[in-house]
C-alpha atoms as one frame of an Amber mdcrd trajectory, in Angstrom:
protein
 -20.240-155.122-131.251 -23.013-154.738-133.371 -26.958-153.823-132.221 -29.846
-154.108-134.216 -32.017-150.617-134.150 -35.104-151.097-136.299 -35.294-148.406
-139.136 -39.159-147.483-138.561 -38.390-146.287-134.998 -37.303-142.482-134.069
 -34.107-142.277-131.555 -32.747-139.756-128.826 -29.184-139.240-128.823 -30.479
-139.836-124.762 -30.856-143.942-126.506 -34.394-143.532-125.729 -36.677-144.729
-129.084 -40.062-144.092-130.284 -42.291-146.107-132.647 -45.440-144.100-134.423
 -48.443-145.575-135.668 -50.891-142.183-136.118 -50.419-140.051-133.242 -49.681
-142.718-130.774 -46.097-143.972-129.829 -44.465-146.769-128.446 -41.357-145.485
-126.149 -38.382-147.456-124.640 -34.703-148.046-124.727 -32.346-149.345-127.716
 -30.247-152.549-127.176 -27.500-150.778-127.681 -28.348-148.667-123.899 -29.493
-151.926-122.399 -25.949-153.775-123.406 -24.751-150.228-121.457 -26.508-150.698
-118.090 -25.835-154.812-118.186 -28.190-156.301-115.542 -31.427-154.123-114.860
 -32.782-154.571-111.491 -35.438-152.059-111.403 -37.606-149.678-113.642 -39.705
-146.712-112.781 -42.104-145.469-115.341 -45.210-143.127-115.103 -48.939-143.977
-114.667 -51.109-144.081-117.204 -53.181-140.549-117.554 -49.645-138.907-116.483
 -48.165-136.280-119.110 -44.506-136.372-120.053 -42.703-133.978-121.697 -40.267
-134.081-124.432 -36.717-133.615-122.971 -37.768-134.217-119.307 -37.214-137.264
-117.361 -40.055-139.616-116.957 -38.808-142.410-115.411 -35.154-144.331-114.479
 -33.613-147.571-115.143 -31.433-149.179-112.521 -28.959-151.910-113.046 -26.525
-152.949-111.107 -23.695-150.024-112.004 -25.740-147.313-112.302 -29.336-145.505
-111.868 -30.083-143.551-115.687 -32.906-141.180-115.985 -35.605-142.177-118.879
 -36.234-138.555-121.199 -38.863-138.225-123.042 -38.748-138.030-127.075 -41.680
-136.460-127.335 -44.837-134.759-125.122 -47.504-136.567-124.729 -50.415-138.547
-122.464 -49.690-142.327-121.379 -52.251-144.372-122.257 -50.490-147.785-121.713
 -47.326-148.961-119.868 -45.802-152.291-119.869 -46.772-153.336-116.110 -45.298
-156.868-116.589 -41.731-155.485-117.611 -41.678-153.213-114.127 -41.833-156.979
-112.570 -39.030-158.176-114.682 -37.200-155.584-116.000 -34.365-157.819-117.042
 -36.866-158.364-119.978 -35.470-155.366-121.539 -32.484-157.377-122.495 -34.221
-159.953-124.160 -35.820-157.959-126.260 -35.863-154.068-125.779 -37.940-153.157
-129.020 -41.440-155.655-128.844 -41.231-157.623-125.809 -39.514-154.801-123.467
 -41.272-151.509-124.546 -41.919-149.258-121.581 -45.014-146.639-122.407 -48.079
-146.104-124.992 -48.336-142.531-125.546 -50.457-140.335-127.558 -48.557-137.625
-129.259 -49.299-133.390-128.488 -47.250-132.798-131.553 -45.815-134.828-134.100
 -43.137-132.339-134.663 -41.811-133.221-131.500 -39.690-136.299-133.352 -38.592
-133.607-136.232 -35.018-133.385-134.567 -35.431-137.067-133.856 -32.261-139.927
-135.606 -32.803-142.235-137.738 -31.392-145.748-137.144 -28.521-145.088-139.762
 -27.776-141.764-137.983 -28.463-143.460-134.516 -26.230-146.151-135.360 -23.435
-143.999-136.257 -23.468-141.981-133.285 -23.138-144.862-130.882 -20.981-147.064
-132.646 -18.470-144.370-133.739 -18.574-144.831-137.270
């Protein structure tokens, strides 16, 4: 099966992904972890003003075969997170890379996505190719 992973977003080989516009990012999950999990039931995610820290778990994502720590692609302050989706997490399926993003962060250190995949790379590693 086949997932679509936009090729102007950073990924984790944890399948978390990150989307820069100056030194803020966007932050959630690809598809192809969401199609993993199958039906999310509940989401934990910082509050704004909270710092995460690239490598360490920020949050978790429960479905309904397994709990999976969130880690962080990068360090940086929340300044937004996606309050609606922690009411219906089963959003993230929909659409995990507009509708279902998780947290607004502005970056320490742009460096911090150096090591980061590309979608080609990305791609590869999940699908085996």
């Amino acid at each position: 099966m086949s997932f679509e992973y936009p090729d102007d977003l950073k990924y984790s080989d944890t399948h978390e992904y990150a989307r820069l516009e100056g030194d803020v990012a966007t932050i959630g999950i690809t598809a192809f972890a969401v199609d993993q999990l199958g039906d999310i039931v509940f989401l934990e995610l910082p509050e704004v003003g909270e710092l995460i820290e690239k490598g360490e778990t920020f949050g978790t994502v429960e479905s309904v075969k397994a709990v999976e720590d969130l880690k962080a692609p990068l360090t940086g302050t929340v300044l937004e997170r996606n309050d609606p989706l922690l009411d219906t997490p089963e959003q993230l399926a929909d659409d995990p890379y507009s509708l279902g993003w998780m947290l607004k962060v502005r970056v320490d250190d742009l460096s911090d996505l150096d090591d980061a995949l590309s979608a080609d790379d990305y791609r590869a590693q999940v699908e085996g190719e």
